[in-house]
C-alpha positions, 0 to 999 in steps of 0.5 A: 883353193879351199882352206879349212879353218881346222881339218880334225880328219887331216890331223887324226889321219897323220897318226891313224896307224897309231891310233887305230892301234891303241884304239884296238888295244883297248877294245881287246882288253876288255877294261874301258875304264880306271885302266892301265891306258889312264895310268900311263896317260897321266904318268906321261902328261905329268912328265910332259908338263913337269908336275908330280901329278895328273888326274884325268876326267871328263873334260876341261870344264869339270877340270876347272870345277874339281880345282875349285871344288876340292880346295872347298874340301880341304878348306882353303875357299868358301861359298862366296869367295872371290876368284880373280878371272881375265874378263876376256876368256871363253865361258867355261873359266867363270862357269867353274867358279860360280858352279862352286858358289864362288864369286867370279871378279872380271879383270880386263886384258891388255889389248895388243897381249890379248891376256889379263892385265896384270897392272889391274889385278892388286886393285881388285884384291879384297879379303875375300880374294883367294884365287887369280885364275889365269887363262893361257888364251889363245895358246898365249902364256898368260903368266908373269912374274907379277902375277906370281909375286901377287900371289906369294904376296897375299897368299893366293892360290895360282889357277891355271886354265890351260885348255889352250895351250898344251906345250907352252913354256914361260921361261923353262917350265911349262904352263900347267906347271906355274901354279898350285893347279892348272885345268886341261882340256882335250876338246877334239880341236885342241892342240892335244886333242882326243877323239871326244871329250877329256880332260885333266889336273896336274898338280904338285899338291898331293892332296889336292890330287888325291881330291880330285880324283875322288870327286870325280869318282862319286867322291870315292877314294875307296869302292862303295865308300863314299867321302864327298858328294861327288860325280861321274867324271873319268877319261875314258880308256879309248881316249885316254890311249889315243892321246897317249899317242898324240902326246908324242908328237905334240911339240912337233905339231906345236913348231908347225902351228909357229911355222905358219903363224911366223908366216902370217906375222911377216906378211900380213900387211894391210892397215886394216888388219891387227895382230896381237903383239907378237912374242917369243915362240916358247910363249905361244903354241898358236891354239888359235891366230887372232886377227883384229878388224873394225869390220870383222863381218866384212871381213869374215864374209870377204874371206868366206867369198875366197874360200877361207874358212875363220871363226870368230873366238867368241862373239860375245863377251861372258858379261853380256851373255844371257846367264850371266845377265846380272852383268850386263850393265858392267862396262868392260871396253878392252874385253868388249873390242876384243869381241867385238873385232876378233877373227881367228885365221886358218891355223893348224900342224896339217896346213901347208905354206901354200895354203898359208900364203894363200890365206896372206894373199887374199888378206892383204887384197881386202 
């Protein structure tokens, strides 16, 4: 038996009428981009998530980029202002900081909820501190009352990174929805994923809205008129229309990752292997299911040996990669365990219990 990690086919495949639909739609309109297909995407995404807002763009990263960037605008940051950022994140989280000439301030996770330790945060507030970004890792909800009341308390704004987690909740609001402004991503592999790149912002500010959508338009909020020094960055039609689609079956494909993954808590057992702290189902739409190994290489190999596919989110950590090298002396040890022993198993809408058992059997074999 051979378990993808993530079959894209299998899961484009269970829509595919659908999809080739809207695909065609486009093609015969003849508008490709700035269209009606974006418009009603961002109308229902906005619904979705429970914002007034939502702009599309080009992806997740530039998502987080115009964050930042139009809050520089409107004044509300400055080159050299500090961003609070779980030190544990994939790499695009800190990229959209120091791309605005922001400071980037590590803060370690908690090991067993995978997500930033919010009893380390109020330590590493400074008068220069005008964000915490927040990363939803894993499809884990990252946000506590704390964190919001740290927030209100010194008057910071709440950044969301929300590419992991489409269809997550803390308490009745969805993520995405918690902050002042929350980043999207639409990556292939996503829980809503498009048939390439995209992204989005979704916002209850305004004018934050309305700054974004023209950074991301050359910075034009008016043809060949030019406010800001912008870029080219817009979701286009074709995925825009496709992910209109797929949003109507987002929740229904989120119960079936739970489904697995409840399958993978009750049965998984061996010594060698730990999970994450297990929580509610509202908090977590498993975009990934970590698993912990002292001999994760080992293990890997083993579970490649049975025909089981994992990858590993993320080898190494952002503060000893090689563009960020002015870090590597920083000791981050909670961050560096998680990277150092984390495995993500097979987890997706299109996998079968049969494959799931499958995957317990051979874990509990090792």
């Amino acid at each position: 038996m051979q378990i993808p990690f993530l079959s894209l086919k299998s899961i484009t495949e269970k829509y595919s009428d659908e999809i080739n639909a809207a695909v065609l739609r486009v093609v015969n309109s003849g508008w490709y981009l700035q269209g009606n297909e974006n418009k009603s995407f961002e109308e229902n995404y906005a619904k979705y998530i429970g914002t007034e807002h939502c702009v599309g763009c080009a992806n997740g990263l530039d998502a987080l980029i115009w964050i930042l960037r139009a809050y520089k605008e409107l004044g509300v940051m400055q080159d050299g202002d500090e961003v609070i950022v779980p030190a544990n994140t994939y790499i695009a989280s800190i990229l959209a900081i120091t791309e605005n000439n922001l400071k980037p301030v590590l803060v370690e996770p908690r090991f067993d909820t995978l997500e930033i330790d919010d009893s380390l945060i109020e330590s590493k507030i400074t008068p220069k501190t005008k964000a915490i970004m927040i990363v939803h890792l894993y499809g884990r909800c990252a946000y506590t009352d704390k964190i919001g009341a740290l927030c209100k308390k010194f008057n910071l704004k709440l950044i969301e990174d929300n590419a992991q987690a489409h269809g997550c909740r803390f308490d009745d609001k969805r993520t995405g929805s918690l902050g002042d402004a929350a980043g999207h991503s639409f990556y292939p592999g996503k829980n809503l994923g498009a048939l390439g790149d995209g992204g989005a912002v979704t916002t209850n500010d305004k004018e934050l809205a309305d700054t974004v959508r023209a950074l991301a338009n050359y910075g034009s909020q008016q043809k060949y008129v030019f406010k800001y020094c912008g870029r080219n960055s817009r979701l286009d039609e074709i995925q825009a229309a496709v992910l209109d689609v797929k949003l109507k079956y987002l929740d229904g494909d989120n119960v079936k990752r739970q489904q697995i993954a409840k399958y993978y808590y009750d049965n998984i057992n061996n010594p060698k292997i730990t999970l994450p702290k297990r929580i509610d189902d509202r908090n977590n739409v498993y975009h990934l299911f970590p698993v912990f190994c002292e001999q994760r290489d080992d293990f890997q190999q083993y579970l490649k040996d049975h025909d089981i596919q994992t990858l590993i989110h993320y080898p190494i950590p952002p503060h000893k990669q090689e563009c960020y090298k002015e870090w590597s002396s920083i000791s981050l040890p909670i961050t560096e365990r998680i990277h150092a022993q984390e495995l993500s198993l097979p987890m997706s809408p299109c996998m079968t219990m049969e494959e799931a058992e499958y995957v317990v059997e051979v874990i509990n074999k090792y």
